[in-house]
BAPAVO-684035 format. One record per atom (N, C-alpha, C, O): x, y, z; residue in three letters. Coordinates in pm, whole numbers, plus 50000, padded with zeros to 5 digits. Atoms other than C-alpha are relative to their C-alpha. Layout:
BEGIN
NODE     u     v     w type
NODE     X     Y     Z  Ala
...
//
This chain:
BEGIN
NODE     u     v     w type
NODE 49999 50114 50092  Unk
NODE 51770 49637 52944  Unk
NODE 49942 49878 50066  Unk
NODE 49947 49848 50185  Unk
NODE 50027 50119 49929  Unk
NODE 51618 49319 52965  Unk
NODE 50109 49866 50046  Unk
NODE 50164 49784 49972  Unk
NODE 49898 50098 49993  Unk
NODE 51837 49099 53159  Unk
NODE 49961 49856 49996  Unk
NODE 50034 49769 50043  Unk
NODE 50040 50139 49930  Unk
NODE 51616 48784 53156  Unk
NODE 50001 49902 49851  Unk
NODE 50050 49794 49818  Unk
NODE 50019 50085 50076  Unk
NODE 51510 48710 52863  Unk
NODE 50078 49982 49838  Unk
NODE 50044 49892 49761  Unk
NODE 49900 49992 50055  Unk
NODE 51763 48770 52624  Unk
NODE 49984 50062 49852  Unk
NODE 49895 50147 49842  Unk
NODE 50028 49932 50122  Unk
NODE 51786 48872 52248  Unk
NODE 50013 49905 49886  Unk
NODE 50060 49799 49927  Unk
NODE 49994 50100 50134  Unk
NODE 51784 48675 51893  Unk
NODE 50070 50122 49923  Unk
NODE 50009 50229 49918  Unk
NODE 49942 49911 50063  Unk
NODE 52048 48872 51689  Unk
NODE 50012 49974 49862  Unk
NODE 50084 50032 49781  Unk
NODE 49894 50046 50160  Unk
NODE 52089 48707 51372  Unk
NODE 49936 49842 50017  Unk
NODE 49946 49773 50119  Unk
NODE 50070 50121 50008  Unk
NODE 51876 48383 51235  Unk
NODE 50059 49906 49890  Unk
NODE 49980 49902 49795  Unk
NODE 49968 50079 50103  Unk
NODE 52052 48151 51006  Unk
NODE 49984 49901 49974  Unk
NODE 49987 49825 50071  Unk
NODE 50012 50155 50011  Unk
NODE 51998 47834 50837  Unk
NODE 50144 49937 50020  Unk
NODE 50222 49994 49944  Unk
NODE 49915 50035 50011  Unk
NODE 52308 47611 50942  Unk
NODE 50067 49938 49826  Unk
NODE 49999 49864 49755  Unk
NODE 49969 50053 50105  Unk
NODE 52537 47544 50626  Unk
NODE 49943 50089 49884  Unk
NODE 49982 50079 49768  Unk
NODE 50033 49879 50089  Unk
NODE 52370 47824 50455  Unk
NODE 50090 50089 49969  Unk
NODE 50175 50076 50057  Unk
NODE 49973 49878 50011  Unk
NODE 52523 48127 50334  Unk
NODE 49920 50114 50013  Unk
NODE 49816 50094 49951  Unk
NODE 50076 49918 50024  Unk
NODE 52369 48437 50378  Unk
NODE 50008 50080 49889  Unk
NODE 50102 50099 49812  Unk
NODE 50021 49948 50146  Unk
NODE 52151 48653 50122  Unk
NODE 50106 50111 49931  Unk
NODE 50144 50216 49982  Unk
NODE 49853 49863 50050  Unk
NODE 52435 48854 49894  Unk
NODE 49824 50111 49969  Unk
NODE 49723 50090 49903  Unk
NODE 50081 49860 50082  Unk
NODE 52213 49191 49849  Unk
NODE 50055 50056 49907  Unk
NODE 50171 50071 49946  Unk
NODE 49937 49941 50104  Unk
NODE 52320 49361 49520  Unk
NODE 49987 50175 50037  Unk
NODE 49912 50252 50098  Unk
NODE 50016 49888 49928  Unk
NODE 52456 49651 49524  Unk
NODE 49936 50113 49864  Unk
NODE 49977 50133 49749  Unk
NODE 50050 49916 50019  Unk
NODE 52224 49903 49450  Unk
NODE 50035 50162 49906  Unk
NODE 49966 50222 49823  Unk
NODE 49903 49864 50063  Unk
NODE 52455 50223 49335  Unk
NODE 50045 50011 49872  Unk
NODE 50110 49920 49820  Unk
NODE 49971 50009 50148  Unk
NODE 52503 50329 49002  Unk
NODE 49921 49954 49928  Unk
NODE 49947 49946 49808  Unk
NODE 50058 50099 50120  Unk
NODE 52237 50138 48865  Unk
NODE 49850 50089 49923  Unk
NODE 49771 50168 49976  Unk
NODE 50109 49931 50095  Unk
NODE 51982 50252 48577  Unk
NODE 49864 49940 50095  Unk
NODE 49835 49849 50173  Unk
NODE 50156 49977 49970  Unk
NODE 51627 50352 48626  Unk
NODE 49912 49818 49990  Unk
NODE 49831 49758 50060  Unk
NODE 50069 50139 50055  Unk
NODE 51562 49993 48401  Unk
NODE 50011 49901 50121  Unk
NODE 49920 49841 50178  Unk
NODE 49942 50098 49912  Unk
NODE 51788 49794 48639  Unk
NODE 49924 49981 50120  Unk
NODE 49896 49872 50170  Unk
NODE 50052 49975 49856  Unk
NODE 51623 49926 48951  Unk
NODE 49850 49957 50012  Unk
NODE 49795 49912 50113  Unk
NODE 50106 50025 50032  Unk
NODE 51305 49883 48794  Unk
NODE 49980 49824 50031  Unk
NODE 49891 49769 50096  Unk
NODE 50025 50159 50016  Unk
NODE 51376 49487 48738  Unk
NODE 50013 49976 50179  Unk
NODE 49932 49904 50237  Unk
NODE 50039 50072 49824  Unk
NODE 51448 49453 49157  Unk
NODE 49891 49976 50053  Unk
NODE 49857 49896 50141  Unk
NODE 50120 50008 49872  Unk
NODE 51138 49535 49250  Unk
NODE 49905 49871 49956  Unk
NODE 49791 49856 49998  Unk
NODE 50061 50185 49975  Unk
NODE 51050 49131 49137  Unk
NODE 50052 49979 50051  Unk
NODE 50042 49856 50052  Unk
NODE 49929 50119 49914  Unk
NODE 51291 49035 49381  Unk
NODE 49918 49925 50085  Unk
NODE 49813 49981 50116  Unk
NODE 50076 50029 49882  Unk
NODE 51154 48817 49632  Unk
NODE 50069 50035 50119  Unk
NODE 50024 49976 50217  Unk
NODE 49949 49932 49891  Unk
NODE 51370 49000 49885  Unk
NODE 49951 50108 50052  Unk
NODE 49991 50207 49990  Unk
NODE 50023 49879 50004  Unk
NODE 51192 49268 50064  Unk
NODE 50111 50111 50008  Unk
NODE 50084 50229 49985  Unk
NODE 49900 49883 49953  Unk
NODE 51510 49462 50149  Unk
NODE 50051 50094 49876  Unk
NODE 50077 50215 49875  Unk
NODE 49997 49941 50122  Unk
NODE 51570 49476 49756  Unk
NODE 49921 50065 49927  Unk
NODE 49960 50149 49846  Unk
NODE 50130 49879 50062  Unk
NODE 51234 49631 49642  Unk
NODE 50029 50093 50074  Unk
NODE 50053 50190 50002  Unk
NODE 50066 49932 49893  Unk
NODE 51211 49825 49948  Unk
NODE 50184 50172 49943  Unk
NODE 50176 50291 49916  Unk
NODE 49872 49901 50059  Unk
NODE 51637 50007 49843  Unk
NODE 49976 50012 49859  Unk
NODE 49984 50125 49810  Unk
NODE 50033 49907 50164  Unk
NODE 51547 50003 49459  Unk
NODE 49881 50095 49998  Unk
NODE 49867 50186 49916  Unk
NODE 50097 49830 50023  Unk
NODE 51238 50235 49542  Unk
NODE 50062 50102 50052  Unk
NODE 50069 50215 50003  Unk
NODE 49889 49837 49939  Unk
NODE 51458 50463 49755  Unk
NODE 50051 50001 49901  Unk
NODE 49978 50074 49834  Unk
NODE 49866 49937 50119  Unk
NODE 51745 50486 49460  Unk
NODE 49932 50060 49887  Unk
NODE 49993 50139 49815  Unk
NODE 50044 49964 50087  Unk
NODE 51479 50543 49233  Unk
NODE 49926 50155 50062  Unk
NODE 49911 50236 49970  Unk
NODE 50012 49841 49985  Unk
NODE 51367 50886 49391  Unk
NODE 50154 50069 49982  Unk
NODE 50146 50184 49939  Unk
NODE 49925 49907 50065  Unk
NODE 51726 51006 49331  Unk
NODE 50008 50065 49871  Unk
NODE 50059 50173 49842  Unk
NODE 49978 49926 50113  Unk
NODE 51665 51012 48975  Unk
NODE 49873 50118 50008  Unk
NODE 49791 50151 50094  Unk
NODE 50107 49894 50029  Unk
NODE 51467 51282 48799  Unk
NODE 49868 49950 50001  Unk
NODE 49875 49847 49934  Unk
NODE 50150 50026 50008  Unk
NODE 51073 51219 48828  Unk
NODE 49933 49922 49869  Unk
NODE 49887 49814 49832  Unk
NODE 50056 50043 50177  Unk
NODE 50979 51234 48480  Unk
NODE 50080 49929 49940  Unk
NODE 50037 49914 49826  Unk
NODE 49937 50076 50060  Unk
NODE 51231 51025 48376  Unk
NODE 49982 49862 50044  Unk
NODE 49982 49762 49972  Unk
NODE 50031 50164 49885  Unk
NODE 51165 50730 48676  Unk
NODE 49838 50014 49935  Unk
NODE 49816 49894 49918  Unk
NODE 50132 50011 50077  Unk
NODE 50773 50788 48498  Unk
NODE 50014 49921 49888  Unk
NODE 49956 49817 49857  Unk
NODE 50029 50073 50165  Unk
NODE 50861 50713 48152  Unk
NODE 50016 49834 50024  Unk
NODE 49932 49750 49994  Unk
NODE 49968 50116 49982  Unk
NODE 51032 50409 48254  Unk
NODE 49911 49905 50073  Unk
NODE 49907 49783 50053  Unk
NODE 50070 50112 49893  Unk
NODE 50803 50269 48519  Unk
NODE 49879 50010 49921  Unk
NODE 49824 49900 49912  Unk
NODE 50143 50050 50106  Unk
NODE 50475 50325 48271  Unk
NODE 50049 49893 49895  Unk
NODE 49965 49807 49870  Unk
NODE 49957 50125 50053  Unk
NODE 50707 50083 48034  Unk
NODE 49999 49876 50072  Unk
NODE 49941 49773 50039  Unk
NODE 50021 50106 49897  Unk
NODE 50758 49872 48314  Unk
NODE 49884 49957 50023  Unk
NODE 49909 49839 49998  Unk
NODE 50137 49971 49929  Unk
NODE 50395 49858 48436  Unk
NODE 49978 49895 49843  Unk
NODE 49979 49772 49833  Unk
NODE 50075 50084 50174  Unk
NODE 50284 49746 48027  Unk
NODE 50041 49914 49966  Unk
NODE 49985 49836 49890  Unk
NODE 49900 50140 50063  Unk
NODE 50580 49503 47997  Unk
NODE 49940 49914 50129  Unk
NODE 50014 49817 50135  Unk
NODE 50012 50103 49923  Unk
NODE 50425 49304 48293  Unk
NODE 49934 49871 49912  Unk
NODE 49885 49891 49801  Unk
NODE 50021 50083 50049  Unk
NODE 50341 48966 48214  Unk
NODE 49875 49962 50095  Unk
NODE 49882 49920 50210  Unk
NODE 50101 49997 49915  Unk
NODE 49993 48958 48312  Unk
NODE 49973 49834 50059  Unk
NODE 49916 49816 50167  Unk
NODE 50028 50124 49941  Unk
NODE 49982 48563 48353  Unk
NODE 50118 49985 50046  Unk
NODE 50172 49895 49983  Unk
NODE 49938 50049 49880  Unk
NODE 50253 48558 48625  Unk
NODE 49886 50032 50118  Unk
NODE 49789 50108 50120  Unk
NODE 50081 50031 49882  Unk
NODE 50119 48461 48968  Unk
NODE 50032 50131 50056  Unk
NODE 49936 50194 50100  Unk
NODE 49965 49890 49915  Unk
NODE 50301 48755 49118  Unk
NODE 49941 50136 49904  Unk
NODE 49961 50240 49966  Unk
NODE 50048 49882 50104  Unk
NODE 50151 49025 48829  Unk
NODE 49965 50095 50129  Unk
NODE 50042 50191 50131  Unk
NODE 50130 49911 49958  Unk
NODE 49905 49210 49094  Unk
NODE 50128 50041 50114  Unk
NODE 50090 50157 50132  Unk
NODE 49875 50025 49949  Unk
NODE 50258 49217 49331  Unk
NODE 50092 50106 49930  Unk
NODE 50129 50210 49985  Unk
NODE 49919 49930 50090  Unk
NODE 50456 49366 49079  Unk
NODE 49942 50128 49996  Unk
NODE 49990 50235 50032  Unk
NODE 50078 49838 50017  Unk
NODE 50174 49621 48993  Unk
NODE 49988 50013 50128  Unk
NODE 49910 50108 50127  Unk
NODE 49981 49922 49920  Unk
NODE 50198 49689 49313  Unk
NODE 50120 50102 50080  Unk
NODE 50126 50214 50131  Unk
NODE 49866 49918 50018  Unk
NODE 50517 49787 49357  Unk
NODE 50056 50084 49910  Unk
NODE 50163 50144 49914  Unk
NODE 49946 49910 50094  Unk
NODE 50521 49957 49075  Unk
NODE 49906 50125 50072  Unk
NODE 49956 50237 50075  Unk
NODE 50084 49871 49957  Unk
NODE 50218 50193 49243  Unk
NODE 50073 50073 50128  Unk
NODE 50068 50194 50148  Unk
NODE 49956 49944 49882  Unk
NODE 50410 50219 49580  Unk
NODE 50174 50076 49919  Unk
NODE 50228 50152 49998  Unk
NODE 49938 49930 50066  Unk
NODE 50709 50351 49323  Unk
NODE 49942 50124 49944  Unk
NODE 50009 50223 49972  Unk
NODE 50085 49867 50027  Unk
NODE 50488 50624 49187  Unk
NODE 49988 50084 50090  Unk
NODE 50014 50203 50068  Unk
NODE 49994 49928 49926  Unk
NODE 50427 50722 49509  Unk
NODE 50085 50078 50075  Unk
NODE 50079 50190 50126  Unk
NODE 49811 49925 49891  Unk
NODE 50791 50773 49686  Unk
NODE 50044 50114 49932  Unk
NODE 50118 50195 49987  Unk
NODE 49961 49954 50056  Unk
NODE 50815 50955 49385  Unk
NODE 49890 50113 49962  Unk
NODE 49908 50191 49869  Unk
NODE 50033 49877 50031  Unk
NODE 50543 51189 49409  Unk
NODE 49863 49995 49878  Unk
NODE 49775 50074 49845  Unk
NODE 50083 49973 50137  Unk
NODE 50355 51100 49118  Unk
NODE 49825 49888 49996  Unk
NODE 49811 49769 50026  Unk
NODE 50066 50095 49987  Unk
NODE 50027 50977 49087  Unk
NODE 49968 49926 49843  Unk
NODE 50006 49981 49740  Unk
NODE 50026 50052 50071  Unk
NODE 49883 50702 48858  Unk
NODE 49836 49932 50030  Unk
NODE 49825 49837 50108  Unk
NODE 50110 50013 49980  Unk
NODE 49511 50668 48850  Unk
NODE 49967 49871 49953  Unk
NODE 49934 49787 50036  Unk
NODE 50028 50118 50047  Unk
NODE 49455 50383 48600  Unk
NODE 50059 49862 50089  Unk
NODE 49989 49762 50109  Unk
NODE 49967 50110 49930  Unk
NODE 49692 50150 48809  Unk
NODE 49969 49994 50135  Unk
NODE 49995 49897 50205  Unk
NODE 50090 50007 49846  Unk
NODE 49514 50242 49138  Unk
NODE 49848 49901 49970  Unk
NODE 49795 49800 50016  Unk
NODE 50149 50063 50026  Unk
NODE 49194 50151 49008  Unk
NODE 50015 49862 49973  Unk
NODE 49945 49773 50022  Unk
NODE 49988 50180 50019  Unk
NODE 49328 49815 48871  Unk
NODE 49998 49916 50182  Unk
NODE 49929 49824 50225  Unk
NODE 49940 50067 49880  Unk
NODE 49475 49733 49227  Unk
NODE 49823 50053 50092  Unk
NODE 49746 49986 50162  Unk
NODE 50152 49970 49898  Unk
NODE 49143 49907 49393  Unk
NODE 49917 49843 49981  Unk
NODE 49893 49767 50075  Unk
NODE 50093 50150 50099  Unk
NODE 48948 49587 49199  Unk
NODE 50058 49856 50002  Unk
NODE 50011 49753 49952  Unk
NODE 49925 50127 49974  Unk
NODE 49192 49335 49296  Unk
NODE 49900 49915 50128  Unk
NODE 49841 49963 50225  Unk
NODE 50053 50083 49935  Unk
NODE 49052 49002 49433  Unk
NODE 50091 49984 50151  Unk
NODE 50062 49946 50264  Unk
NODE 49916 50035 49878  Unk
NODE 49348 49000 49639  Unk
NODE 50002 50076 50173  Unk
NODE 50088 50157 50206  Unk
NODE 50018 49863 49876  Unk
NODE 49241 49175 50012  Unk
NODE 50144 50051 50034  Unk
NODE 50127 50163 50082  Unk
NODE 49920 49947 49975  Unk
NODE 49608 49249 50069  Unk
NODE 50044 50121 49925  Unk
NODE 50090 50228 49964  Unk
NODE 49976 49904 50091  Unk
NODE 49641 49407 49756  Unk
NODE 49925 50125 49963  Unk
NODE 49967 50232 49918  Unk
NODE 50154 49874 49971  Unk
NODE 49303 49622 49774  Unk
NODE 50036 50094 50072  Unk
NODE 50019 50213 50046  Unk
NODE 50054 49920 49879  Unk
NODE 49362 49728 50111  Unk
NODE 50160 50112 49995  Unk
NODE 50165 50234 50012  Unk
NODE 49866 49932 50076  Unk
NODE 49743 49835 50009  Unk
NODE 49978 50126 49912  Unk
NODE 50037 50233 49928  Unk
NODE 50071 49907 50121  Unk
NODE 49568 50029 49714  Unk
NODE 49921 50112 50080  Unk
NODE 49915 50225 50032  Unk
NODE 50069 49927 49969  Unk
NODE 49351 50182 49962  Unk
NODE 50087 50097 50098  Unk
NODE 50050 50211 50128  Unk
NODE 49883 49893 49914  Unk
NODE 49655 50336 50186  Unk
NODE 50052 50118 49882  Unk
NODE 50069 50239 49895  Unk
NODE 49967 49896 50086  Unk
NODE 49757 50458 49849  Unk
NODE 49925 50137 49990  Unk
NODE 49965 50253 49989  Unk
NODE 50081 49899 50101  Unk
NODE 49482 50641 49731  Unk
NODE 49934 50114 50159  Unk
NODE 49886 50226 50165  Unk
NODE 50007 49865 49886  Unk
NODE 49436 50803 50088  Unk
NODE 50070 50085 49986  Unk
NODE 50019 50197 49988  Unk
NODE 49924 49874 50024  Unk
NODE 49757 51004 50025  Unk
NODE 49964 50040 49848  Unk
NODE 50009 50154 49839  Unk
NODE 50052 49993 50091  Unk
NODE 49631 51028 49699  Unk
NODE 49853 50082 49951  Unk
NODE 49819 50115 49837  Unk
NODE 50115 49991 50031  Unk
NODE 49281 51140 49776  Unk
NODE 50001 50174 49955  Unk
NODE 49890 50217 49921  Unk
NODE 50090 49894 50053  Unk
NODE 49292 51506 49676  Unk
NODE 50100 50064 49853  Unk
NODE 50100 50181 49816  Unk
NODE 49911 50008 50081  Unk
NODE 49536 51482 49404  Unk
NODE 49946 49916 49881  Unk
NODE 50003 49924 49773  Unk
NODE 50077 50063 50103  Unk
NODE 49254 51222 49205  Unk
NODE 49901 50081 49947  Unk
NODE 49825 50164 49999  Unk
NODE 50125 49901 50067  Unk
NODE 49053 51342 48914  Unk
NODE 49899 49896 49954  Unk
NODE 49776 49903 49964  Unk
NODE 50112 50131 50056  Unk
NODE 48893 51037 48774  Unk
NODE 49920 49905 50081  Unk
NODE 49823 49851 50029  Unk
NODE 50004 50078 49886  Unk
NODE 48846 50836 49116  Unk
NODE 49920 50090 50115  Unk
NODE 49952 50200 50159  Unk
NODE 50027 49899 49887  Unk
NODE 48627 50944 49379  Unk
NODE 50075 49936 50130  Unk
NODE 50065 49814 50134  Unk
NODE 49956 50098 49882  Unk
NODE 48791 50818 49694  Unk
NODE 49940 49995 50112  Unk
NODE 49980 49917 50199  Unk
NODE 50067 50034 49932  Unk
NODE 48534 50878 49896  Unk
NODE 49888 49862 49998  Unk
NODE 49863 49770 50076  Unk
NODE 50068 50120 50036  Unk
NODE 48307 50661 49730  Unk
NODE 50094 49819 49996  Unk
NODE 50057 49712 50043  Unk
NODE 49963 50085 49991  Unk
NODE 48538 50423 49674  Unk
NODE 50064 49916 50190  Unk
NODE 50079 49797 50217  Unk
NODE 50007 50049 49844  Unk
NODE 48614 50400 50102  Unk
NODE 49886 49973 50040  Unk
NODE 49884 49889 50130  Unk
NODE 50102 50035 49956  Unk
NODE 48275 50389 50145  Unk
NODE 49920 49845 49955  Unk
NODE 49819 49788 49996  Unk
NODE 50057 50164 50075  Unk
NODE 48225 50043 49936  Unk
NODE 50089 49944 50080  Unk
NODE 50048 49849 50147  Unk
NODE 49899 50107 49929  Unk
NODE 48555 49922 50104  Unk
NODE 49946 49947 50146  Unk
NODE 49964 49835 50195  Unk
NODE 50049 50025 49820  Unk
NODE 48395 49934 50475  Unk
NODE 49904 49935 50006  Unk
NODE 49877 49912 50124  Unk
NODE 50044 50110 50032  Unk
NODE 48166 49702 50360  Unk
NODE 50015 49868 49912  Unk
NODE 49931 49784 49879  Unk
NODE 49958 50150 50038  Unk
NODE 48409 49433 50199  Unk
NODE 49986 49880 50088  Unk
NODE 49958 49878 50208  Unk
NODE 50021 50111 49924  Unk
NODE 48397 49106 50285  Unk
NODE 50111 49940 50093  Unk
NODE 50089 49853 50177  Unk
NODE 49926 50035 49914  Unk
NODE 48737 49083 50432  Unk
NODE 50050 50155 50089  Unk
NODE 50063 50271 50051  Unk
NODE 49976 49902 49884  Unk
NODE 48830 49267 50769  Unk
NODE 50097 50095 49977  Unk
NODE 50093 50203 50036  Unk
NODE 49894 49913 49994  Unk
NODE 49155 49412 50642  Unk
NODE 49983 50106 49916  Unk
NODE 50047 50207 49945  Unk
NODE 50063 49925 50057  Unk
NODE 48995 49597 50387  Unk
NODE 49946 50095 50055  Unk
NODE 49979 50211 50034  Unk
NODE 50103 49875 49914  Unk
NODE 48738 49778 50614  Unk
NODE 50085 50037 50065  Unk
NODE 50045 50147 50102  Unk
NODE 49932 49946 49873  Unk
NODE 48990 49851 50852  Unk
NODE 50072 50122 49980  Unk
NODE 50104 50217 50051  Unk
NODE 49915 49883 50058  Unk
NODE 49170 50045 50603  Unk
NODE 49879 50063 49966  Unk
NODE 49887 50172 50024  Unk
NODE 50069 49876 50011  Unk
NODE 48871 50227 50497  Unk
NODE 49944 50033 50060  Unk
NODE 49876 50127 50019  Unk
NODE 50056 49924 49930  Unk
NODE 48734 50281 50798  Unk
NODE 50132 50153 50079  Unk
NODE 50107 50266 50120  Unk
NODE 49885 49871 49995  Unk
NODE 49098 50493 50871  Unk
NODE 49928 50083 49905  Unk
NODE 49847 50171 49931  Unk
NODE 50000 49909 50107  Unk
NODE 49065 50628 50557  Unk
NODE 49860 50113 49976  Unk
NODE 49839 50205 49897  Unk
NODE 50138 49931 49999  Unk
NODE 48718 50757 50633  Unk
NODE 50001 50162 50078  Unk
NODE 49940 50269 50067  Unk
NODE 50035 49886 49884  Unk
NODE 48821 50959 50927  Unk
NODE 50085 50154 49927  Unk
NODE 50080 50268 49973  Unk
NODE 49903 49869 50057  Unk
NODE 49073 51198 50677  Unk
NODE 49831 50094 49981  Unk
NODE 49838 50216 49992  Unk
NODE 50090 49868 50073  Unk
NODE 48673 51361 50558  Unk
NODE 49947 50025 50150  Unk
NODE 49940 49924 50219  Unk
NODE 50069 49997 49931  Unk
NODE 48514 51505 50832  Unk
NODE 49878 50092 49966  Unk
NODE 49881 50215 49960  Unk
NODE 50105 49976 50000  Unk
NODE 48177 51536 50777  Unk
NODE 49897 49894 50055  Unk
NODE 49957 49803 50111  Unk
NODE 50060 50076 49931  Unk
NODE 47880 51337 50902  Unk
NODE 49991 49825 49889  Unk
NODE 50004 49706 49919  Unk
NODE 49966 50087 50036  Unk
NODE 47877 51149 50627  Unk
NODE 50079 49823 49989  Unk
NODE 50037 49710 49964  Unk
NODE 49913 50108 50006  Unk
NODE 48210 50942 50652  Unk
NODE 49984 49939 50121  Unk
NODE 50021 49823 50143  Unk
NODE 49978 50099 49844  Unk
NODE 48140 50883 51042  Unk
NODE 49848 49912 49961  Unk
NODE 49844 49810 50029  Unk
NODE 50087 50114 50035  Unk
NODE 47806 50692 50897  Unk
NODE 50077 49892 49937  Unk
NODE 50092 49781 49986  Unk
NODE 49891 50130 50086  Unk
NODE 48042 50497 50632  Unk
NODE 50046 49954 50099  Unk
NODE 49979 49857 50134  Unk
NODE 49925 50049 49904  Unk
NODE 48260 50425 50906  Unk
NODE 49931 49881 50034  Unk
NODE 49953 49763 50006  Unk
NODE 50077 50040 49901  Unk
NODE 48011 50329 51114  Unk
NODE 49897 49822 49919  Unk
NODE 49837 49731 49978  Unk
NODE 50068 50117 50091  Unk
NODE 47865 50055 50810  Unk
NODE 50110 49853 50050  Unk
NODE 50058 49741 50060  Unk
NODE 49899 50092 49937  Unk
NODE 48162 49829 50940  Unk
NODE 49937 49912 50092  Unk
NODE 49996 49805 50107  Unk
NODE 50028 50028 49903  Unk
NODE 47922 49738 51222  Unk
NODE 49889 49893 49967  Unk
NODE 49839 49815 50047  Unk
NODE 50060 50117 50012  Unk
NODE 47720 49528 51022  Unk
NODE 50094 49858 49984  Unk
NODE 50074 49761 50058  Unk
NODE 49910 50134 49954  Unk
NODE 47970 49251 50986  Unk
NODE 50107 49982 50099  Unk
NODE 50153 50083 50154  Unk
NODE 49932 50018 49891  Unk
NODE 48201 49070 51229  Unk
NODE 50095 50082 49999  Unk
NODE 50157 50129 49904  Unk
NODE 49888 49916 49918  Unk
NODE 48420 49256 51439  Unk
NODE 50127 49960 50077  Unk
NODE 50122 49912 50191  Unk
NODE 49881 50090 49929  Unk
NODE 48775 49148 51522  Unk
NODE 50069 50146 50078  Unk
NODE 50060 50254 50020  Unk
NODE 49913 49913 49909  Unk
NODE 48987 49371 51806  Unk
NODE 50060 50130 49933  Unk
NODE 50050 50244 49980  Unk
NODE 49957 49902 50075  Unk
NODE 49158 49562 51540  Unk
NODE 49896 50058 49926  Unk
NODE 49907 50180 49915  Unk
NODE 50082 49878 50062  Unk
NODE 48871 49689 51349  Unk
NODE 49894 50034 50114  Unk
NODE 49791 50090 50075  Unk
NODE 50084 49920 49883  Unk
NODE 48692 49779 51695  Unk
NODE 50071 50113 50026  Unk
NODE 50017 50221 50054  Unk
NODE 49932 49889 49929  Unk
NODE 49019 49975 51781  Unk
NODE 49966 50120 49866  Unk
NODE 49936 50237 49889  Unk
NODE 50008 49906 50128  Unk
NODE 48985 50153 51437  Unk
NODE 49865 50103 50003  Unk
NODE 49860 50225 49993  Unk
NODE 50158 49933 50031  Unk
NODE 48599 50236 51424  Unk
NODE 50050 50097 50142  Unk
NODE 50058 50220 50140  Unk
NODE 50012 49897 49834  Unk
NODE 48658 50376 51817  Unk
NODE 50134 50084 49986  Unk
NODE 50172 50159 50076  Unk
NODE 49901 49886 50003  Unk
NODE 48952 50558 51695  Unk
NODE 49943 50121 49857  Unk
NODE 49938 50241 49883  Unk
NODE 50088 49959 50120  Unk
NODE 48786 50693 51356  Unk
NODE 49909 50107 50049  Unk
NODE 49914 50227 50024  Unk
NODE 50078 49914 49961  Unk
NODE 48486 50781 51559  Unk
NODE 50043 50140 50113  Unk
NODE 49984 50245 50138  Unk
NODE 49938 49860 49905  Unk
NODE 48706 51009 51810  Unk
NODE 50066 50079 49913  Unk
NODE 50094 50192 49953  Unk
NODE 49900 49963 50063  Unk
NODE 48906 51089 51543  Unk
NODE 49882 50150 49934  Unk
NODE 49913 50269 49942  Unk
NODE 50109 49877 50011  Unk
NODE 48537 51301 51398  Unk
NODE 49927 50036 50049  Unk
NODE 49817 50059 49997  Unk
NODE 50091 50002 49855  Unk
NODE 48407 51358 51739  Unk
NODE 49939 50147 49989  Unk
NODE 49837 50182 50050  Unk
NODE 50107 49864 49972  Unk
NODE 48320 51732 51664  Unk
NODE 49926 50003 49870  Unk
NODE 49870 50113 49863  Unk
NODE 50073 50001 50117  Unk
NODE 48145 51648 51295  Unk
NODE 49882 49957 50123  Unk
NODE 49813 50046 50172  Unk
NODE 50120 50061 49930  Unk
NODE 47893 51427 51524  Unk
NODE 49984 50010 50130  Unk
NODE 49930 49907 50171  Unk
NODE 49980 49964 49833  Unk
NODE 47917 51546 51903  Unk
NODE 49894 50161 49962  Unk
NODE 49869 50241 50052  Unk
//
């Protein structure tokens, strides 16, 4: 253990209370559904776990209601639909139309989020190519984007994706997408070796 420099166990505002978390148990598909606006991550993050206990097709019906009842002029909309896609997923199921929305998002967090999706996603899409669509990402304009599709490149191995990859190299290069491309490219070292 470190004896020097010590530990931070617990951060509170003085005169605060801390956050009550609700409890979770017992609660409908709907209910569980409404957490995931909390602004708490701990509460999205336990209403997507509780929601794989229920049945599949039943956490579907509800979360495609959910998904249509959004209120597209809130600030948090693209947020929401995203949590509703990383719910689809815990659960197994995919949703093409709301990938593609979030693929097309201005937002690079929300893109590049979309693009982790649709990697576990990629051979399970019928409408979406996901190659094509990694191969546009590794030439977005923001770094966190490419970074994810230059990962996401290395799942094909063919010569192909280590060129895509390799398109990354026309714009700037920050530490993390150097470690990526040089892990990518080892990653399809016998497609191009």
């Amino acid at each position: 253990r470190d004896q020097v420099h010590g530990r931070i166990w617990r951060l509170t505002y003085k005169g605060r209370d801390p956050l009550k978390h609700p409890d979770l148990t017992n609660t409908s598909i709907r209910e569980l559904l409404g957490h995931l606006k909390s602004n708490q991550q701990w509460v999205r993050l336990h209403a997507k776990r509780m929601l794989k206990e229920y049945v599949p097709n039943q956490v579907v019906d509800e979360l495609n209601n959910w998904v249509k009842a959004l209120d597209s002029a809130d600030e948090n909309v693209e947020h929401q639909m995203l949590e509703a896609l990383w719910s689809y997923q815990s659960i197994r199921q995919v949703n093409e139309s709301l990938l593609q929305k979030l693929l097309n998002s201005r937002d690079h967090r929300v893109k590049a989020a979309a693009i982790r999706v649709a990697v576990d996603w990629r051979e399970r899409l019928k409408t979406i190519d996901p190659f094509s669509v990694f191969k546009t990402a590794a030439t977005d304009s923001h770094p966190r984007v490419r970074l994810e599709a230059v990962r996401a490149l290395s799942k094909y191995e063919n010569a192909k994706a280590v060129t895509a990859a390799l398109n990354v190299l026309d714009q700037a290069i920050d530490p993390f997408l150097d470690f990526a491309v040089w892990k990518t490219v080892g990653d399809l070292k016998d497609v191009w070796l």
